[in-house]
Biopython code that builds the backbone (N, CA, C, O; Angstrom):
import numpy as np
from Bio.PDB.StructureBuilder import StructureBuilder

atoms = [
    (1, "UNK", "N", (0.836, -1.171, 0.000)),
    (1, "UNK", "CA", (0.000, 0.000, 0.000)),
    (1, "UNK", "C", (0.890, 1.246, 0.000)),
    (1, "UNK", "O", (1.916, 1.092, 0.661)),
    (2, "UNK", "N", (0.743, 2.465, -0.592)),
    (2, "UNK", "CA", (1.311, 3.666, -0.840)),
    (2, "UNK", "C", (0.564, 4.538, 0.036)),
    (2, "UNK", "O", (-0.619, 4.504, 0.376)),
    (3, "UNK", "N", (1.471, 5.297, 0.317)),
    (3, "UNK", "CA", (1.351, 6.615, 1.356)),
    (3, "UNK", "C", (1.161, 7.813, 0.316)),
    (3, "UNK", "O", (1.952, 8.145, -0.566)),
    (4, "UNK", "N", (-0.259, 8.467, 0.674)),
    (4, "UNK", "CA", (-0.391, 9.594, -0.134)),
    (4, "UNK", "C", (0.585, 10.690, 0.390)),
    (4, "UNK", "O", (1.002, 10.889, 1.531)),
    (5, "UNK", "N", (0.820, 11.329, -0.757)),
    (5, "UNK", "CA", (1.831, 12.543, -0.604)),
    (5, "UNK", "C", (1.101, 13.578, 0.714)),
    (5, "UNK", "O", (-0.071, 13.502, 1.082)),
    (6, "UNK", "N", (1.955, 14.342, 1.161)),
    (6, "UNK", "CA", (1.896, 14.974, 1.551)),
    (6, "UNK", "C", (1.747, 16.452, 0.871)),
    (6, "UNK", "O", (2.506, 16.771, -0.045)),
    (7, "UNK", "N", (0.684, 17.393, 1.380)),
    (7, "UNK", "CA", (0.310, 18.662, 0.169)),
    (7, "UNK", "C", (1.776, 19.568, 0.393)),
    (7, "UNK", "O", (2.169, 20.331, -0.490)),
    (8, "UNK", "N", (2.548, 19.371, 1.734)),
    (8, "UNK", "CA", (3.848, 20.412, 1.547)),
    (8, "UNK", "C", (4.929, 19.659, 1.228)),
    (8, "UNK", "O", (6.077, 20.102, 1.233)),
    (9, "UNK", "N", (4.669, 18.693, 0.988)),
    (9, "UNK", "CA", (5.763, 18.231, -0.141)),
    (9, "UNK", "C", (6.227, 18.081, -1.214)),
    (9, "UNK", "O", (7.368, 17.992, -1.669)),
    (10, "UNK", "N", (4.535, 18.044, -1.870)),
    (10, "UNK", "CA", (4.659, 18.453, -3.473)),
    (10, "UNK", "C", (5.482, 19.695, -4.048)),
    (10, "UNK", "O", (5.259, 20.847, -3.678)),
    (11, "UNK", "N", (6.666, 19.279, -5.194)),
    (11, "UNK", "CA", (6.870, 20.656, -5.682)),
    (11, "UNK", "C", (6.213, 21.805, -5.924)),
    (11, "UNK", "O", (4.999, 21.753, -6.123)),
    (12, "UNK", "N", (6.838, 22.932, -5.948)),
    (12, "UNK", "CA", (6.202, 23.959, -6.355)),
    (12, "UNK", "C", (5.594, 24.066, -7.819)),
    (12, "UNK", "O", (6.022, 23.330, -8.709)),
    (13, "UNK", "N", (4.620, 24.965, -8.046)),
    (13, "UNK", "CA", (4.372, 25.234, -9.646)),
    (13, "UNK", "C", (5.369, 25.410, -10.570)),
    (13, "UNK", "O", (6.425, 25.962, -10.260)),
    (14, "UNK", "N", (5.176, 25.057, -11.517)),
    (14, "UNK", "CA", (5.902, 25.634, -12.484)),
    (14, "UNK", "C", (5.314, 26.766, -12.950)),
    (14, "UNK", "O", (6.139, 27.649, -13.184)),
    (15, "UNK", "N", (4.260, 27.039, -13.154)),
    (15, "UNK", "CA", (3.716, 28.262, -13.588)),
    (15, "UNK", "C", (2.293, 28.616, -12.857)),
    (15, "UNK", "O", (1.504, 27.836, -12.326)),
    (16, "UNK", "N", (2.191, 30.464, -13.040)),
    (16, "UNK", "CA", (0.803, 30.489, -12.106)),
    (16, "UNK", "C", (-0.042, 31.342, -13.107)),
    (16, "UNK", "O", (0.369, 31.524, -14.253)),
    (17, "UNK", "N", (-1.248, 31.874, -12.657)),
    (17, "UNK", "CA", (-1.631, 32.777, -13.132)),
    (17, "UNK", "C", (-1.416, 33.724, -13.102)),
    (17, "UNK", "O", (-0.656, 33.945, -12.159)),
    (18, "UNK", "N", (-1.785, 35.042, -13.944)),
    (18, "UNK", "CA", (-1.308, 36.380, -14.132)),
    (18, "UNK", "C", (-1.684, 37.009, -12.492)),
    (18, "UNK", "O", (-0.887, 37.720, -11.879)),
    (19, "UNK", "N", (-2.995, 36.610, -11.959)),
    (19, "UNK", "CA", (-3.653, 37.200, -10.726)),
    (19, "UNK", "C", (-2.136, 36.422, -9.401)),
    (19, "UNK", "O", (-1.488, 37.235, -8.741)),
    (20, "UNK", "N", (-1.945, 35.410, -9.308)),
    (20, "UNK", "CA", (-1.111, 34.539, -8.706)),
    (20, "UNK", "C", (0.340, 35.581, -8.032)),
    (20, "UNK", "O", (0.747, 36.032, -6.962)),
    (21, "UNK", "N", (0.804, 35.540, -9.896)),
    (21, "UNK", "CA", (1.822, 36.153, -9.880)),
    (21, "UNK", "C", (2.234, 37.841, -9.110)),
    (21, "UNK", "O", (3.208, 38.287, -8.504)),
    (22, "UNK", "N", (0.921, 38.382, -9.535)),
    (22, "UNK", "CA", (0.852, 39.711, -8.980)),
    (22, "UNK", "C", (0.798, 39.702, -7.485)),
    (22, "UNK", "O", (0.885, 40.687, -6.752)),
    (23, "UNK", "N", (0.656, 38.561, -7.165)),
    (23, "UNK", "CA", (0.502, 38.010, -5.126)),
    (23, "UNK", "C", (1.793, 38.070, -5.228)),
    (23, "UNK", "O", (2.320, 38.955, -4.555)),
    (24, "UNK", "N", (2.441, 37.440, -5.828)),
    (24, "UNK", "CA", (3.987, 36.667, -5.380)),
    (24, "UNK", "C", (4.800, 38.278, -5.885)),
    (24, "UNK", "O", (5.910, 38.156, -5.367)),
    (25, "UNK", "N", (4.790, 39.309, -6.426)),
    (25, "UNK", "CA", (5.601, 40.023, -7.092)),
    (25, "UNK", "C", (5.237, 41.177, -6.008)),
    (25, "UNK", "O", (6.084, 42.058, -5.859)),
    (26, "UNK", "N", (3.990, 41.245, -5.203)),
    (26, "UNK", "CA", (3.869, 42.355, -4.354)),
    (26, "UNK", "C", (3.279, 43.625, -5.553)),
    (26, "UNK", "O", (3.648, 44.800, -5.547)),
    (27, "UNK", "N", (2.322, 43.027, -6.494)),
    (27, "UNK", "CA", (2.132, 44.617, -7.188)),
    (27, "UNK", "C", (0.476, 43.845, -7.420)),
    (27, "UNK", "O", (-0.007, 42.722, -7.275)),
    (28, "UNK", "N", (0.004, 45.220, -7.867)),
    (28, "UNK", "CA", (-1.682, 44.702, -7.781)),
    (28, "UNK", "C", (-1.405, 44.289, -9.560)),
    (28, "UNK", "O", (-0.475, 44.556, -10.322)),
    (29, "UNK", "N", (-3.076, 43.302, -9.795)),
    (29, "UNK", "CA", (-3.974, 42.773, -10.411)),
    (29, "UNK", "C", (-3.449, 43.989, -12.077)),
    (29, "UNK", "O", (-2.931, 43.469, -13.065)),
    (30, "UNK", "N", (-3.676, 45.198, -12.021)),
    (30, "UNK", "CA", (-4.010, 45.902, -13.062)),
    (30, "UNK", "C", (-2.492, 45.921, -13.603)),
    (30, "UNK", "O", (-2.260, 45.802, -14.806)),
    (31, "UNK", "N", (-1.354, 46.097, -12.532)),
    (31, "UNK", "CA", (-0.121, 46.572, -12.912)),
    (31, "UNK", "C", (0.529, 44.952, -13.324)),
    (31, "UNK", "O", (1.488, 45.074, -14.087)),
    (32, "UNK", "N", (0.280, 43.817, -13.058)),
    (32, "UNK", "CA", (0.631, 42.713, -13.386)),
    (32, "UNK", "C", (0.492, 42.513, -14.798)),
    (32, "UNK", "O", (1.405, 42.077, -15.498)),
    (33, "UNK", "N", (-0.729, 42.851, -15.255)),
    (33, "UNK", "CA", (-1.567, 42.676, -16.736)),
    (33, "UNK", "C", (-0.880, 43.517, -17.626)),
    (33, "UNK", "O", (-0.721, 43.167, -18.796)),
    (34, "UNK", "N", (-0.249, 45.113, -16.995)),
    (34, "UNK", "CA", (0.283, 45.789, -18.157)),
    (34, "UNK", "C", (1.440, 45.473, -18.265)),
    (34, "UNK", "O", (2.101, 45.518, -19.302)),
    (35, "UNK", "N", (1.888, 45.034, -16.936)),
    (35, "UNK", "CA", (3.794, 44.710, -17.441)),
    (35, "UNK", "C", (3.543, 43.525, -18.638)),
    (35, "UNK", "O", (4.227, 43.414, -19.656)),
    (36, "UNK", "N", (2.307, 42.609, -18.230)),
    (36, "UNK", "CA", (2.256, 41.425, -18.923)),
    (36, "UNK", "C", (2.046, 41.734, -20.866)),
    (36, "UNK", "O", (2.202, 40.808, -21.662)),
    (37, "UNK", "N", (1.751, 42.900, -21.231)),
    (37, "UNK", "CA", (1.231, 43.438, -22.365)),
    (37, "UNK", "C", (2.417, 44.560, -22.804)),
    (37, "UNK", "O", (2.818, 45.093, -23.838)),
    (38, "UNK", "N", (2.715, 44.578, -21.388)),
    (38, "UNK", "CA", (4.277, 44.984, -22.636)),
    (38, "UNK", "C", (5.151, 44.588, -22.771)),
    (38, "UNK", "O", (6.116, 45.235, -23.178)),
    (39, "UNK", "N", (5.191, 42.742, -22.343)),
    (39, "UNK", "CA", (6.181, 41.972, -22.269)),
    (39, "UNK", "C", (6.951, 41.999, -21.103)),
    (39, "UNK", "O", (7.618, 40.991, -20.872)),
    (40, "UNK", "N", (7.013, 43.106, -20.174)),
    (40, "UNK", "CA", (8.223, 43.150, -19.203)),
    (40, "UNK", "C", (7.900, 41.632, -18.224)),
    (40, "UNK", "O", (8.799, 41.035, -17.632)),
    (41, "UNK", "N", (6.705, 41.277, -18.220)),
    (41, "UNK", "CA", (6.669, 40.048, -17.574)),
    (41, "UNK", "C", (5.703, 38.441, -18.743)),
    (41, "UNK", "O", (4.660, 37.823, -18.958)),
    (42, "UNK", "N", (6.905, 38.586, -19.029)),
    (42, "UNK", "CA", (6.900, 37.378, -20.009)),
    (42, "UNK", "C", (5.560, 36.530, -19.467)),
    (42, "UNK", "O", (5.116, 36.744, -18.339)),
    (43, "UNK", "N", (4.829, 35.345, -20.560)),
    (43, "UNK", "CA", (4.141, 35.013, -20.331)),
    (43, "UNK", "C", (3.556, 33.443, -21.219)),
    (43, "UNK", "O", (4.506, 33.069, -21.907)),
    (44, "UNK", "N", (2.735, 32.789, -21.337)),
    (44, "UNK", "CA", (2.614, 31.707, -21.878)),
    (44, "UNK", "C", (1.180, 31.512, -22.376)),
    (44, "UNK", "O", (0.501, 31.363, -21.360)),
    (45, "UNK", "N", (0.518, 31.452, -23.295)),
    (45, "UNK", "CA", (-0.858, 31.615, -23.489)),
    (45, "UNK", "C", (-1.218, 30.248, -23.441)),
    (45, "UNK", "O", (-0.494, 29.328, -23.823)),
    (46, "UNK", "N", (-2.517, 30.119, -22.891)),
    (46, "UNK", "CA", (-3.413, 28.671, -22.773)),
    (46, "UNK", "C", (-4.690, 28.779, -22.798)),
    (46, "UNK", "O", (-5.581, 28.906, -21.958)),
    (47, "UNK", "N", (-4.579, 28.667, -24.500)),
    (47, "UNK", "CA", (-6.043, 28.960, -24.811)),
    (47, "UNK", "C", (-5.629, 30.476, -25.630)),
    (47, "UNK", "O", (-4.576, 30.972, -26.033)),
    (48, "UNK", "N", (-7.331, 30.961, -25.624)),
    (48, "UNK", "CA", (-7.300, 32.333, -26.312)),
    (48, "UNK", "C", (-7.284, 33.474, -25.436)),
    (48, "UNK", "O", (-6.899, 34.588, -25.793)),
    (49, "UNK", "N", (-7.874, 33.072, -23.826)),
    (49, "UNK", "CA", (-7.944, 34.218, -23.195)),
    (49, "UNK", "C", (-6.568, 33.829, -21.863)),
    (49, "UNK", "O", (-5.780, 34.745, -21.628)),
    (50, "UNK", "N", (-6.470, 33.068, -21.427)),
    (50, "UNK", "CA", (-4.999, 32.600, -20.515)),
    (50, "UNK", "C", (-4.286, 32.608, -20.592)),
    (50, "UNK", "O", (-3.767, 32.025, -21.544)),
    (51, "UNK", "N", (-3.494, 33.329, -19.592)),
    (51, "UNK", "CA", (-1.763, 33.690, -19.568)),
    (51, "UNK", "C", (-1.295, 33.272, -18.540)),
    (51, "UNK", "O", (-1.759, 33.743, -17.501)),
    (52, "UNK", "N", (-0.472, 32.490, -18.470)),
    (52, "UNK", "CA", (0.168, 31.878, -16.786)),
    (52, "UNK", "C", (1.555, 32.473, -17.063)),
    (52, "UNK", "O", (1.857, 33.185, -18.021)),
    (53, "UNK", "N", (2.328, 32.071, -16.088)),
    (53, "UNK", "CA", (3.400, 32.865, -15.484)),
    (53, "UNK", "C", (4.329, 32.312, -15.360)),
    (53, "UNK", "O", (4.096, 31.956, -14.205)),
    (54, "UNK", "N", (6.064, 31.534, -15.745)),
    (54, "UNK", "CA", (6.789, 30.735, -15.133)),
    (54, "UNK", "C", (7.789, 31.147, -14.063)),
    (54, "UNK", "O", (8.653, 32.018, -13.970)),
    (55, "UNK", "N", (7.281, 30.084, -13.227)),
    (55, "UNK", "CA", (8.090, 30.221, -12.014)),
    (55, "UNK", "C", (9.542, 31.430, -12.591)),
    (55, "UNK", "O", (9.827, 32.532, -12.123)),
    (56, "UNK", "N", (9.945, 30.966, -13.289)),
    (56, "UNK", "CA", (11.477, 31.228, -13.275)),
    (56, "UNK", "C", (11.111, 32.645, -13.605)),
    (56, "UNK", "O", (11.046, 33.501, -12.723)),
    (57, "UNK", "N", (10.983, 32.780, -14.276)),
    (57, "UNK", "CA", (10.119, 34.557, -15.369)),
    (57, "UNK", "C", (10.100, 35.126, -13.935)),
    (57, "UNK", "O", (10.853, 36.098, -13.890)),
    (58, "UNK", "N", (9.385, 34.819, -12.485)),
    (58, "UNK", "CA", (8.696, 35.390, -11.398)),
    (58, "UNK", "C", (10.343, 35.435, -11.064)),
    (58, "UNK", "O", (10.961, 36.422, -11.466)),
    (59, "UNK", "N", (10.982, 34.503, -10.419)),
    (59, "UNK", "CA", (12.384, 34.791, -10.207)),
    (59, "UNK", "C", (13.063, 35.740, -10.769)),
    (59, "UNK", "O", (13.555, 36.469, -9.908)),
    (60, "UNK", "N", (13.286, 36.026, -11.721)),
    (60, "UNK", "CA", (13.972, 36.645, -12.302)),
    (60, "UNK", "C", (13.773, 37.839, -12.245)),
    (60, "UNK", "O", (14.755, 38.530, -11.970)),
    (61, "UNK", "N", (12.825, 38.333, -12.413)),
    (61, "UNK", "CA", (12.251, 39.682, -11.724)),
    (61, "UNK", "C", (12.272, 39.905, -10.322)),
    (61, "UNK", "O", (12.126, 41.041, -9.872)),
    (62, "UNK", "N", (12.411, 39.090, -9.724)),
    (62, "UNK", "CA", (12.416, 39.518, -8.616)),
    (62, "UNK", "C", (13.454, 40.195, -8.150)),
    (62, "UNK", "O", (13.509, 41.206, -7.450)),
    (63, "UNK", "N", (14.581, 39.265, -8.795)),
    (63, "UNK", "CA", (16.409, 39.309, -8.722)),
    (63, "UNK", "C", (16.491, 40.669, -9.318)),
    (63, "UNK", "O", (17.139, 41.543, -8.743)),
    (64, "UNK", "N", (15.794, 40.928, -10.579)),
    (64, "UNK", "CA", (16.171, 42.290, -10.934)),
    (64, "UNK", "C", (15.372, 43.484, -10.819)),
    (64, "UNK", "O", (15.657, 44.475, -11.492)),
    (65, "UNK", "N", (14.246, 43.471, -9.902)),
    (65, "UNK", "CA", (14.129, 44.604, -9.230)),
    (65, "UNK", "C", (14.756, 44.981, -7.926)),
    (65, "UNK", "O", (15.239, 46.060, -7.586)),
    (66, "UNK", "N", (14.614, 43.576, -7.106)),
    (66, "UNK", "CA", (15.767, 44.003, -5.812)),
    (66, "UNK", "C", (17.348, 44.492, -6.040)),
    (66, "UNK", "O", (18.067, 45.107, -5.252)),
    (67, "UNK", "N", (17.642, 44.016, -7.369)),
    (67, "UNK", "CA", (19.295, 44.786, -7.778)),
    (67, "UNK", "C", (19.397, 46.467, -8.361)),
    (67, "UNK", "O", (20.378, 47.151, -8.652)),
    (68, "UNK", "N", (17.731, 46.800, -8.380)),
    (68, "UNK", "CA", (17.573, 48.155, -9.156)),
    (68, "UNK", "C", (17.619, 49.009, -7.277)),
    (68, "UNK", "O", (17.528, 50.230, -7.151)),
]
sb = StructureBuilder()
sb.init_structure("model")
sb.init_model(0)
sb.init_chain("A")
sb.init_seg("    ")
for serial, (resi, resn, name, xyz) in enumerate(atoms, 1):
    if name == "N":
        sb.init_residue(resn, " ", resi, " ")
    sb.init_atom(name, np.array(xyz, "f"), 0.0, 1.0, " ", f" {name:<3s}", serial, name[0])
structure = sb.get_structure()
């Protein structure tokens, strides 16, 4: 018999949503969407109206606003 995982053990996402991301980046909902439309926060479409977020993309910004 197998032992179900544990929920804090599972890896992290690889990718989130645009709303997600704007949690994790510390900036609101509206300012997430425009960085997302002018590219400054890269993005992945799924579907016609969905944009998720990769982990790493969120890293990386992070690294280079705390170095600004």
């Amino acid at each position: 018999m197998q032992t179900p995982l544990n929920k804090s053990a599972q890896a992290p996402p690889l990718a989130v949503g645009l709303s997600e991301a704007a949690r994790l980046l510390g900036i609101s909902k509206s300012l997430a969407y425009k960085l997302a439309a002018s590219g400054e926060i890269p993005t992945i479409a799924m579907g016609e109206r969905r944009k998720i977020v990769p982990m790493a993309a969120i890293e990386k910004l992070v690294a280079q606003w705390d170095s600004q």
